[in-house]
Legacy VTK file of the C-alpha trace (Angstrom):
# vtk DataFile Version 3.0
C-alpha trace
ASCII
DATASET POLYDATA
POINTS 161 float
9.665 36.539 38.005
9.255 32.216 37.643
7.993 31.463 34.217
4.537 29.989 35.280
3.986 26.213 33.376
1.176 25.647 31.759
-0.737 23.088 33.420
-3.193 20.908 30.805
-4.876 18.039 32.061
-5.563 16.847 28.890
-3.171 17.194 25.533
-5.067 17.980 22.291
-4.212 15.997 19.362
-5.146 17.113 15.737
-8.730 15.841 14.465
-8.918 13.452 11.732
-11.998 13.160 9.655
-13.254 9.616 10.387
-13.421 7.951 6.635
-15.992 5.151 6.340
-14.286 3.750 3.308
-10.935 3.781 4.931
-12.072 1.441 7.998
-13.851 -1.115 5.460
-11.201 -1.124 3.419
-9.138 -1.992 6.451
-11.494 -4.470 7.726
-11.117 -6.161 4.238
-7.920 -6.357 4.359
-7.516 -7.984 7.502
-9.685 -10.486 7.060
-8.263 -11.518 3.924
-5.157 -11.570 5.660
-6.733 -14.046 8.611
-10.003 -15.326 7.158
-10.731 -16.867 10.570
-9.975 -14.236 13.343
-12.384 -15.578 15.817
-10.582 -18.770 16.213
-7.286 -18.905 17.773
-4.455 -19.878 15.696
-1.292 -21.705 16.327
0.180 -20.581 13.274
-0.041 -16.959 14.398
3.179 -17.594 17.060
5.285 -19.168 14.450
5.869 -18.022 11.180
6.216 -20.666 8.517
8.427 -19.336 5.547
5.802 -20.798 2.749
2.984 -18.970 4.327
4.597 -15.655 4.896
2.129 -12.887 3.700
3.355 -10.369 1.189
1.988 -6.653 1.887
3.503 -4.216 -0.318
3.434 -0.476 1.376
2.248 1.602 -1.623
2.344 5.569 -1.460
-0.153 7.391 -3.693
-0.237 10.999 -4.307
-0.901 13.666 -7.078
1.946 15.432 -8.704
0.794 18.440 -11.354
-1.439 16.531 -13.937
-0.546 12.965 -12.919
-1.422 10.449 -10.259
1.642 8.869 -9.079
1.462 5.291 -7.415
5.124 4.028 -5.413
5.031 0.223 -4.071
7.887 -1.339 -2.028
8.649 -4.279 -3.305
12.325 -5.522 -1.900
13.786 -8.701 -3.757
11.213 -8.826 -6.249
11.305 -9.126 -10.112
9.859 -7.002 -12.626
9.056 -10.164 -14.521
6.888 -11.068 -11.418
4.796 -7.487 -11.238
1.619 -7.242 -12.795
0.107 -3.941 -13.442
-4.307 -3.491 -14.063
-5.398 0.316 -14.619
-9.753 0.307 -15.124
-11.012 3.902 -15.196
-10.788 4.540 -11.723
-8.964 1.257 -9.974
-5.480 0.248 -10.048
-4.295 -3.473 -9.079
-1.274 -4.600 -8.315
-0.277 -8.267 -7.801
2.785 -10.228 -7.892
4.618 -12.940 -6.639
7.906 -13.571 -5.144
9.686 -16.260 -5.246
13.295 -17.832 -3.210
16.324 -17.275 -4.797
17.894 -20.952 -3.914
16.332 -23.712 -1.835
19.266 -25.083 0.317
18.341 -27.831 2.197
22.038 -28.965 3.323
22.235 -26.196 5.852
21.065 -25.764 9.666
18.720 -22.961 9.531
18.441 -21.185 13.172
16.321 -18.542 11.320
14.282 -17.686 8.000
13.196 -14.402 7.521
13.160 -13.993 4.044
9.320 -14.419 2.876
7.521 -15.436 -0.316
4.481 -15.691 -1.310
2.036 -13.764 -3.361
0.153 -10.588 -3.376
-3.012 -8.394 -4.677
-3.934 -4.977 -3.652
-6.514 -3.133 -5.449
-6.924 1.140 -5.065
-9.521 3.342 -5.912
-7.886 6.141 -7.974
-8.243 10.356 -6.728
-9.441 11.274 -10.358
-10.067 10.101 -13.716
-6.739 9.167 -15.474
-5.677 8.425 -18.974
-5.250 4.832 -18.551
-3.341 4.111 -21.911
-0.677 6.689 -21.047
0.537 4.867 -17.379
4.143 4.504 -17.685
5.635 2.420 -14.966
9.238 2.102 -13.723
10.904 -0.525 -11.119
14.029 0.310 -9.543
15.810 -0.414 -6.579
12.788 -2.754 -5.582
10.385 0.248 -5.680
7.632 0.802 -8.275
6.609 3.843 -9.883
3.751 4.519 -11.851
2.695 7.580 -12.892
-0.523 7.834 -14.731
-1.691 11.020 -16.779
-4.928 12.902 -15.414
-7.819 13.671 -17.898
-8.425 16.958 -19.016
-11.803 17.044 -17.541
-10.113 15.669 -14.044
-7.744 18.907 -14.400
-10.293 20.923 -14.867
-12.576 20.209 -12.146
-9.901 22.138 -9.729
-11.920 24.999 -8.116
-10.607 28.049 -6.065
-12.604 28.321 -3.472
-12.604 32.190 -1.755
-12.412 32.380 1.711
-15.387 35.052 3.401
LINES 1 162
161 0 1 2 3 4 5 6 7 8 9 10 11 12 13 14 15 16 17 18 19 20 21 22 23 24 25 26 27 28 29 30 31 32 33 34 35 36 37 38 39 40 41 42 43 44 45 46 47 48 49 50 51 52 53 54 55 56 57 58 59 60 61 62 63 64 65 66 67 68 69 70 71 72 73 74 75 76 77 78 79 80 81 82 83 84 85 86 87 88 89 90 91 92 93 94 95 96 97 98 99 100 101 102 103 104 105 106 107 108 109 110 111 112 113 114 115 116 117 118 119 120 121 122 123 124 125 126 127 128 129 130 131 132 133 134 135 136 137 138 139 140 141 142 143 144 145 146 147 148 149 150 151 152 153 154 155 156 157 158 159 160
């Protein structure tokens, strides 16, 4: 006997819970990135080097007691990072900056950017904000950030009926 094929007229992708924070913060974010979106822009087709934005991707995850924060920042300084812990935000901003200006040479193409940056995250649980230790290496930064002993206790089992 022919293996019959299963025959679904529609494929079934995994649910996500829809996040109202997560769209504003989005929405934010775009706008600050085009403050005018409604009108057309010239600028958008070519990319001038001293306008370039700067978005760092930044990973954030818990890890035992600690909230861990890694942001990609390639050809950037340490000297040019600047780390803000509150109770439950963490901003980072920066700037980055061309190595050389040449201005002898024919350039057919630029695509090394600079510019500046500030990106501001709401942190999963109360931390210890005078025990953040922060590393930068191979133009990624880590920062790991100690949870409070009330945040570690708040983890409940929850039984399953």
């Amino acid at each position: 006997m022919a293996k019959e094929k299963s025959k679904d007229i529609m494929k079934k992708e995994p649910s996500r819970f829809w996040v109202p924070f997560d769209e504003t913060e989005k929405w934010f974010e775009d706008v600050f990135k085009r403050p005018f979106p409604f009108v057309p822009s010239l600028l958008s087709r070519w990319k001038i080097p001293d306008m370039e934005e700067i978005v760092p991707s930044v990973d954030m995850f818990e890890e035992k007691n600690e909230v861990v924060i890694k942001a990609e920042l390639p050809g950037m300084k340490k000297e040019d990072i600047d780390i803000s812990l509150t109770d439950n935000t963490i901003t980072l901003s920066g700037e980055k900056k061309k190595e050389e200006k040449v201005e002898k040479k024919n350039y057919y193409r630029v695509e090394r950017s600079e510019g500046s940056f500030r990106r501001s995250f709401r942190l999963p649980a109360e931390v210890q904000t005078d025990k953040a230790e922060a590393n930068f290496r191979d133009g990624v930064l880590e920062i790991r950030v100690p949870k409070t002993e009330e945040a570690i206790k708040q983890k409940v089992k929850v039984s399953i009926n």
